[in-house]
C-alpha positions in Angstrom: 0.0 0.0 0.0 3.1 2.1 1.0 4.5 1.9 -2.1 1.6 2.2 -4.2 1.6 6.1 -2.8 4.7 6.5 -3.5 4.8 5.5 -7.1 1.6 8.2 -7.6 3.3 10.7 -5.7 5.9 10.6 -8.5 4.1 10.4 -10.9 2.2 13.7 -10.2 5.4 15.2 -9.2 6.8 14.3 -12.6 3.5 15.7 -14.5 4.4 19.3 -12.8 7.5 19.3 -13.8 6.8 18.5 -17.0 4.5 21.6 -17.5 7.3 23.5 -16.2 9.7 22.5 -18.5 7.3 23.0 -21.4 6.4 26.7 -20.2 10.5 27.6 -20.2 10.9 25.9 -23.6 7.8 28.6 -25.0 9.3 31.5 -23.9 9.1 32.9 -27.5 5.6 32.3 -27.7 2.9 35.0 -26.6 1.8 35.1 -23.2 -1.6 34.6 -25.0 -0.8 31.0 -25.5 0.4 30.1 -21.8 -1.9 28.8 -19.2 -2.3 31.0 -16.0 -1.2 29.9 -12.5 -5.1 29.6 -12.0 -5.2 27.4 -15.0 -2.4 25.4 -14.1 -3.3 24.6 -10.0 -7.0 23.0 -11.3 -5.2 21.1 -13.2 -2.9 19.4 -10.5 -6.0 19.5 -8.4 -7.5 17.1 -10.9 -4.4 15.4 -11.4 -4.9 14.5 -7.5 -8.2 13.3 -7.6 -8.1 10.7 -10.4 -4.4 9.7 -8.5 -6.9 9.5 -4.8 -9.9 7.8 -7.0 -7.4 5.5 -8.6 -6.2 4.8 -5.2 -9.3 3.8 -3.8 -9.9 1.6 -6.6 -7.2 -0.4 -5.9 -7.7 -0.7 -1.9 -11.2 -1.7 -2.4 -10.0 -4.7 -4.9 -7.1 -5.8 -2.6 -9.8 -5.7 0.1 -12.0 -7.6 -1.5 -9.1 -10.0 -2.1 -8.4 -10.7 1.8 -12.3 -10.7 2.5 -12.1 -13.9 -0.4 -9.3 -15.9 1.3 -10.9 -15.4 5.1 -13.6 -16.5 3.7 -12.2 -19.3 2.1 -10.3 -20.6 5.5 -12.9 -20.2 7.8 -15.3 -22.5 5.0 -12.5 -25.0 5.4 -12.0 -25.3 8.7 -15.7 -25.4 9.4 -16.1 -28.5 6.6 -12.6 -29.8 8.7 -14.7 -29.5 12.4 -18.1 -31.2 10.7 -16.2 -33.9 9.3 -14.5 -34.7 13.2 -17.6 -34.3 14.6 -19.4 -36.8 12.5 -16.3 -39.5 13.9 -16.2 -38.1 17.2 -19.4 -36.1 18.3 -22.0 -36.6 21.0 -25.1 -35.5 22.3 -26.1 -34.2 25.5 -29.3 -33.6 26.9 -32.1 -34.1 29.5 -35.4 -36.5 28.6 -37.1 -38.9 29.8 -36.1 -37.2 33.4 -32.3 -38.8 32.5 -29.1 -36.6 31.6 -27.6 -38.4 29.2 -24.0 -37.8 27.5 -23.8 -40.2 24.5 -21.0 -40.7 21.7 -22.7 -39.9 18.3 -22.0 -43.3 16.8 -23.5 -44.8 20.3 -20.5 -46.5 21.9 -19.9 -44.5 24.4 -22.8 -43.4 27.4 -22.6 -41.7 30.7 -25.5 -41.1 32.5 -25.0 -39.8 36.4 -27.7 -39.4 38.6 -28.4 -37.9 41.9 -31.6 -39.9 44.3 -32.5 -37.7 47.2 -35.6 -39.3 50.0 -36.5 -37.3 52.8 -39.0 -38.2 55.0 -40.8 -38.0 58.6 -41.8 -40.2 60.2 -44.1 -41.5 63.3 -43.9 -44.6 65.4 -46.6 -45.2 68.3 -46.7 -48.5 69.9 -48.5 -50.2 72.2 -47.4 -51.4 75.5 -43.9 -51.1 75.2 -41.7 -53.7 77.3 -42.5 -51.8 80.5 -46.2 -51.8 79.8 -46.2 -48.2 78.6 -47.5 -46.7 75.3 -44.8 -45.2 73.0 -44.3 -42.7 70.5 -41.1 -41.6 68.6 -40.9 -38.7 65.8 -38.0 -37.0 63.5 -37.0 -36.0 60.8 -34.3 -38.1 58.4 -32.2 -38.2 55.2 -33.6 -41.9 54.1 -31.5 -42.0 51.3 -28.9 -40.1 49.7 -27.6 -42.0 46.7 -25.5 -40.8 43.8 -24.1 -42.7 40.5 -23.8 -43.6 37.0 -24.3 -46.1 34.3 -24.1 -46.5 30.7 -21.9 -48.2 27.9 -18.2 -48.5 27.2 -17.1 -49.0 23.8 -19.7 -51.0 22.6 -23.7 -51.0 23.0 -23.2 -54.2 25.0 -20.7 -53.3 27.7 -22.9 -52.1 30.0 -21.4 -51.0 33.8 -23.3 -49.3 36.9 -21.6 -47.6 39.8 -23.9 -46.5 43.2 -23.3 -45.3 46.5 -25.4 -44.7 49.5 -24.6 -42.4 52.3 -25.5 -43.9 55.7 -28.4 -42.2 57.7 -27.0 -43.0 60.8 -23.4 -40.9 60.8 -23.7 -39.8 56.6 -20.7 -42.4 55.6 -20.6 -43.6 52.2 -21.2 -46.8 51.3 -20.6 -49.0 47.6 -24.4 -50.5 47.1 -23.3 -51.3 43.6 -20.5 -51.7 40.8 -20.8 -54.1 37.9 -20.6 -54.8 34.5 -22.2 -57.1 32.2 -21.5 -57.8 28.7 -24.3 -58.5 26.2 -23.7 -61.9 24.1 -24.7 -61.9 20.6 -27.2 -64.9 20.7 -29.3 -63.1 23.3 -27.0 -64.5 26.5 -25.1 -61.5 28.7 -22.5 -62.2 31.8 -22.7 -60.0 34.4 -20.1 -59.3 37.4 -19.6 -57.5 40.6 -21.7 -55.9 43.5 -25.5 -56.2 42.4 -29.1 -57.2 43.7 -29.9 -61.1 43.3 -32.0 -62.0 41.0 -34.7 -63.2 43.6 -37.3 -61.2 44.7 -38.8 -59.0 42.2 -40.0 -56.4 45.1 -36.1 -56.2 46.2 -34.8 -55.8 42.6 -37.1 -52.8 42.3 -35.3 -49.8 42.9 -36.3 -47.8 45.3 -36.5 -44.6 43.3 -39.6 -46.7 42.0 -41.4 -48.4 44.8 -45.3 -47.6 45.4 -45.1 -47.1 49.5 -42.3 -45.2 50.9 -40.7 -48.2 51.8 -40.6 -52.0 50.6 -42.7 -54.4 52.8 -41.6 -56.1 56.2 -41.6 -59.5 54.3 -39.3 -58.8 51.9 -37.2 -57.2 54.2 -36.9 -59.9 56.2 -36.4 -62.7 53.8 -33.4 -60.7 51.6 -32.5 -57.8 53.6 -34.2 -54.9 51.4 -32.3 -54.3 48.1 -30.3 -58.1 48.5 -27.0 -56.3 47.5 -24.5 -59.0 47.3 -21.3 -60.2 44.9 -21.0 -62.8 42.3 -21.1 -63.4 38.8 -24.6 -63.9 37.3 -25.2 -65.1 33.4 -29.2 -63.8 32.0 -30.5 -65.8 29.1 -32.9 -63.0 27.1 -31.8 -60.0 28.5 -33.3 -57.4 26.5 -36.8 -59.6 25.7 -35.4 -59.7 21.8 -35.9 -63.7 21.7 -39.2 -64.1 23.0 -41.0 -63.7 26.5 -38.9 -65.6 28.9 -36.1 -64.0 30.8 -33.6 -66.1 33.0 -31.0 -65.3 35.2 -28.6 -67.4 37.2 -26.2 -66.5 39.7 -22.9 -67.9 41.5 -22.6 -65.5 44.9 -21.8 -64.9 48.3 -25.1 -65.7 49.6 -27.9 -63.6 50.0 -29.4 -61.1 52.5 -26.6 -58.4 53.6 -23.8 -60.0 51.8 -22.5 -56.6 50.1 -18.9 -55.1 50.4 -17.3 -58.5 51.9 -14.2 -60.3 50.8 -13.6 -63.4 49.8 -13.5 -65.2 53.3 -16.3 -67.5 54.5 -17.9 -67.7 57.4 -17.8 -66.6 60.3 -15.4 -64.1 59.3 -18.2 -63.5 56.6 -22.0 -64.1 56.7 -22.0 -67.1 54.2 -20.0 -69.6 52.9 -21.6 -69.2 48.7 -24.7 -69.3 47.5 -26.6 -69.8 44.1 -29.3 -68.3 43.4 -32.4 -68.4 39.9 -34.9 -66.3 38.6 -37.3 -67.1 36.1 -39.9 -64.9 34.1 -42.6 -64.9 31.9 -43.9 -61.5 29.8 -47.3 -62.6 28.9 -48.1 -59.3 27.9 -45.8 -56.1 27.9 -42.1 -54.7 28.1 -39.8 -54.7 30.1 -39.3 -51.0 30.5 -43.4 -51.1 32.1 -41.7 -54.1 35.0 -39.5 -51.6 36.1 -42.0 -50.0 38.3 -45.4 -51.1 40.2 -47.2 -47.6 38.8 -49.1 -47.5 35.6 -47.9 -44.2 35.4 -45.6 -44.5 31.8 -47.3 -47.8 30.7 -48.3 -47.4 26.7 -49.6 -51.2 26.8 -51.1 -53.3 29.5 -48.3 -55.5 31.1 -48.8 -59.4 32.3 -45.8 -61.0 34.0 -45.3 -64.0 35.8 -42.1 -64.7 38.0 -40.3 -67.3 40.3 -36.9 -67.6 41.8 -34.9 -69.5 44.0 -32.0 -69.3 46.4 -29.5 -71.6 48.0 -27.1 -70.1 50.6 -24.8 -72.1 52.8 -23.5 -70.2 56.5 -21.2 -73.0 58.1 -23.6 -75.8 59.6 -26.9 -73.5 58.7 -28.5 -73.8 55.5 -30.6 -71.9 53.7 -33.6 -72.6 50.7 -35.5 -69.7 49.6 -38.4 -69.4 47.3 -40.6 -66.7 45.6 -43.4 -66.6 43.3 -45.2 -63.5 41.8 -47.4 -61.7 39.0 -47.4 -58.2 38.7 -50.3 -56.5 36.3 -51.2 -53.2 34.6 -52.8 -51.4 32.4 -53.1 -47.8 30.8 -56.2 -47.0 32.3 -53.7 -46.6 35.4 -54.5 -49.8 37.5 -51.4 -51.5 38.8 -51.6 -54.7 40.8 -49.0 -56.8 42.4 -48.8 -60.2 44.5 -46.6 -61.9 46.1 -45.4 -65.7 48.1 -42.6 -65.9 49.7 -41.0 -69.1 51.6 -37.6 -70.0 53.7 -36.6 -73.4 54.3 -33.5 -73.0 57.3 -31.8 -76.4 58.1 -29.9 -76.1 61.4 -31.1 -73.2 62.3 -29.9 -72.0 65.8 -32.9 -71.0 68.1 -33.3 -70.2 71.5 -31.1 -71.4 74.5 -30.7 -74.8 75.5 -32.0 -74.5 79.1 -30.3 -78.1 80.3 -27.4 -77.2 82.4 -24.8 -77.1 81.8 -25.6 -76.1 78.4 -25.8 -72.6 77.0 -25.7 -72.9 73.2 -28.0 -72.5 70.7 -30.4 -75.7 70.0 -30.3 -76.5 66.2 -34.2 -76.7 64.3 -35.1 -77.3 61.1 -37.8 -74.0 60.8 -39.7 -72.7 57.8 -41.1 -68.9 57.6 -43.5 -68.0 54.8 -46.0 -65.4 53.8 -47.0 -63.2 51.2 -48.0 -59.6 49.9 -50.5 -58.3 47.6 -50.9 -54.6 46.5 -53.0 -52.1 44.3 -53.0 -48.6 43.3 -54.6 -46.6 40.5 -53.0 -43.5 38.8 -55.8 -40.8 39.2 -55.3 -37.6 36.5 -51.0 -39.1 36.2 -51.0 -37.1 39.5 -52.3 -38.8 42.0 -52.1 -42.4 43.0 -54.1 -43.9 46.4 -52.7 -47.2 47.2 -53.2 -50.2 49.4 -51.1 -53.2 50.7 -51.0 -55.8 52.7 -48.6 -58.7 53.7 -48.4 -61.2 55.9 -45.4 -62.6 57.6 -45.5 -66.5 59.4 -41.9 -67.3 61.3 -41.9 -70.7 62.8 -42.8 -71.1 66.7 -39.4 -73.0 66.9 -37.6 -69.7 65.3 -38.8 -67.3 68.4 -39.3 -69.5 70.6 -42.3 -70.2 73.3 -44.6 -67.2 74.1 -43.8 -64.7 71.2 -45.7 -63.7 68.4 -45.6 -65.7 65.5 -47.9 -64.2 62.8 -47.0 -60.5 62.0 -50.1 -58.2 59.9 -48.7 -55.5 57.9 -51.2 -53.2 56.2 -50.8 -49.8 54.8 -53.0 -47.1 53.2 -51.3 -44.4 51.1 -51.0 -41.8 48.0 -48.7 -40.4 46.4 -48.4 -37.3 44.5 -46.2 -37.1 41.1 -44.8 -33.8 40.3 -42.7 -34.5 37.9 -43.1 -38.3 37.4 -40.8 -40.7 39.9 -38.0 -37.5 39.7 -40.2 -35.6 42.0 -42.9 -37.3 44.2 -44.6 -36.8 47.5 -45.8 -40.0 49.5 -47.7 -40.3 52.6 -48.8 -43.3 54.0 -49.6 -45.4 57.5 -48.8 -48.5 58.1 -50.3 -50.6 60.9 -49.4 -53.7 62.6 -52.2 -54.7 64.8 -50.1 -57.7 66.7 -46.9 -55.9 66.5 -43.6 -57.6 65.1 -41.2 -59.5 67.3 -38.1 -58.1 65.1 -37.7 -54.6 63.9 -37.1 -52.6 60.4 -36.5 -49.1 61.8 -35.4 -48.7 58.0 -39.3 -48.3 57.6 -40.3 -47.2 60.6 -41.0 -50.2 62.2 -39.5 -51.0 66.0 -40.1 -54.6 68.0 -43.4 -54.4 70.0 -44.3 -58.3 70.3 -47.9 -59.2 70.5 -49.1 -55.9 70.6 -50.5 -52.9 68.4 -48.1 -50.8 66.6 -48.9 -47.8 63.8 -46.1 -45.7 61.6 -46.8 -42.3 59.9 -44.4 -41.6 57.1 -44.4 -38.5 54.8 -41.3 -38.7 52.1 -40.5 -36.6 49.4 -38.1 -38.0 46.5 -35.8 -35.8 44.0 -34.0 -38.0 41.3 -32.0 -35.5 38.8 
């Protein structure tokens, strides 16, 4: 641009003295025929304006040339960044009340989630051990979980990471971590820290249950979610090969058998166990079995189930069974039953009262019972529900005197602001003989033989 100037510069300054050198060589011609100073200064002054017009000209064209080759790099690069993307992009976003990050070519997902339950909650018994009534109230974190799930590599490497902080002191505690690899020909293997596939109540998770809390039952029989470890292999995972799903497990043992090593007992609770589930979509997905509320269902949903477990403690053995049928349909009924039964060989009850013995007498006891619930989805707000389950433990299990036969029925509603992510539930619960063991999990304290009722009020946030 510099030099440009220059050359036009010199150029004009060459034109003017030119004229100069002209108007000396004329001398000898009449002063009529010379141009006047006048003359001669409009004449540079043009001269200047065609050099600044012929100036502009040029910047304009050489501007126009840079605009062209930005233009032209920023088009590449932009083709360069859509063509990474399309090997390498993702999507993120919120639906279905999941974030979800997922590689565009679907090999990659990480979901993580946040489950917040907070509740309070009433318990008034009955003639308490000292023959007084009783009543205890508070407030409590129920749960505080946080994880996160998805795929690795490939659609069928699936893994799923949990923990729970403790509403007792606020530690945190592993509840899961697995993986499981999907088969080709419909089988998958699965590994680590995860519920057993035995009740169907207990494999429900908890973000999803109808009550605030799971029954007394199935507490009882697997210890609430039945975390334990073990390798598991399902035949018919994702329902592609017809309506039977299987599962199978090598493990620990069930009931509280999470975040052990690999000693057996004493140190540990069991010595292995092995454990079967079995069931039957007569009707529906398996994406409507995840929860007992018709509240997502697009089809009505039929399935049958059954399971069994073998767990081995030392000399004590253990044979569990289950049956059940859960129903719905989209008019928002959702129905669920029950049966469960425990077979205990050498099951240490009571105290020997012959001197000079003090140990434990060894029975062969069985406990059953069974639980059977409804609710209907009202407006996919509201949802009144009712269950009730029953609870038999062998006379030789408590021994002489104590109540046997345990009633647990509770009324309820819940109210869905935003699906399962936020809820309200209130319900009552009574026990009109009591329960000779406790659950304080849901409210429920010992009070053998006599009348006992819980309040609870919970509201759930899942993000």
């Amino acid at each position: 641009m510099g030099m440009r100037r220059f050359v036009l510069a010199a150029l004009a300054a060459g034109v003017g003295i030119s004229a100069q050198v002209q108007a000396a060589d004329t001398t000898q011609e009449t002063t009529a025929d010379q141009p006047t100073t006048a003359e001669m200064m409009q004449q540079i002054k043009a001269l200047q304006q065609k050099v600044r017009d012929l100036e502009h000209k040029q910047d304009e064209a050489s501007h126009a040339r840079d605009i062209d080759q930005i233009t032209t790099q920023v088009l590449a690069d932009a083709q360069k960044r859509s063509q990474l993307l399309d090997m390498e992009g993702f999507t993120a976003g919120y639906s279905d009340g999941e974030f979800l990050l997922r590689s565009a070519d679907g090999n990659f997902s990480f979901h993580p989630w946040l489950q917040f339950q907070f509740r309070n909650e009433t318990s008034w018994r009955q003639g308490t051990s000292d023959g007084s009534d009783d009543m205890e109230n508070g407030f409590e974190v129920r749960r505080m979980k946080l994880g996160f799930d998805g795929n690795l590599f490939t659609p069928q490497l699936l893994y799923n990471f949990i923990w729970a902080t403790d509403r007792h002191n606020g530690g945190l505690v592993l509840e899961e971590a697995w993986a499981k690899y999907r088969l080709s020909d419909g089988f998958a293997v699965q590994g680590g820290q995860f519920k057993g596939p035995f009740s169907h109540e207990a494999l429900m998770s908890s973000k999803k249950l109808m009550a605030a809390e799971r029954t007394l039952i199935n507490d009882q029989f697997t210890g609430g979610d039945n975390f334990l470890q073990g390798v598991a292999f399902i035949y018919n995972d994702q329902l592609k090969k017809g309506p039977l799903r299987a599962t199978g497990a090598i493990t620990d043992g069930i009931k509280n058998n999470a975040n052990q090593n690999f000693q057996d007992f004493p140190t540990n609770n069991a010595d292995f166990g092995l454990e079967g589930r079995v069931e039957y979509f007569a009707i529906g997905s398996a994406k409507d079995y995840d929860d007992f509320e018709a509240f997502n269902t697009k089809s009505d949903l039929l399935v049958f189930g059954g399971a069994l477990d073998y767990t081995e403690a030392g000399n004590t053995n253990f044979f569990l069974q289950t049956a059940d049928v859960q129903y719905e349909n989209t008019h928002g009924l959702g129905l669920y039953g029950a049966y469960y039964g425990r077979y205990t060989q050498n099951a240490p009850v009571g105290v020997n009262p012959a001197p000079p013995a003090a140990a434990p007498s060894e029975h062969d006891i069985y406990d059953w019972g069974f639980v059977a619930q409804a609710g209907y989805l009202i407006d996919r707000k509201w949802e009144p529900f009712v269950r009730y389950d029953f609870i038999d433990f062998d006379h030789d299990a408590l021994g002489a005197g104590v109540e046997n036969q345990v009633h647990e029925i509770t009324v309820g509603v819940n109210y869905f602001i935003y699906g399962h992510n936020a809820k309200f539930t209130l319900d009552g619960t009574w026990l009109p003989n009591g329960s000779p063991v406790a659950d304080d999990g849901a409210g429920i304290l010992a009070n053998d033989g006599n009348s006992e009722f819980v309040l609870r009020a919970q509201f759930q946030l899942v993000i």
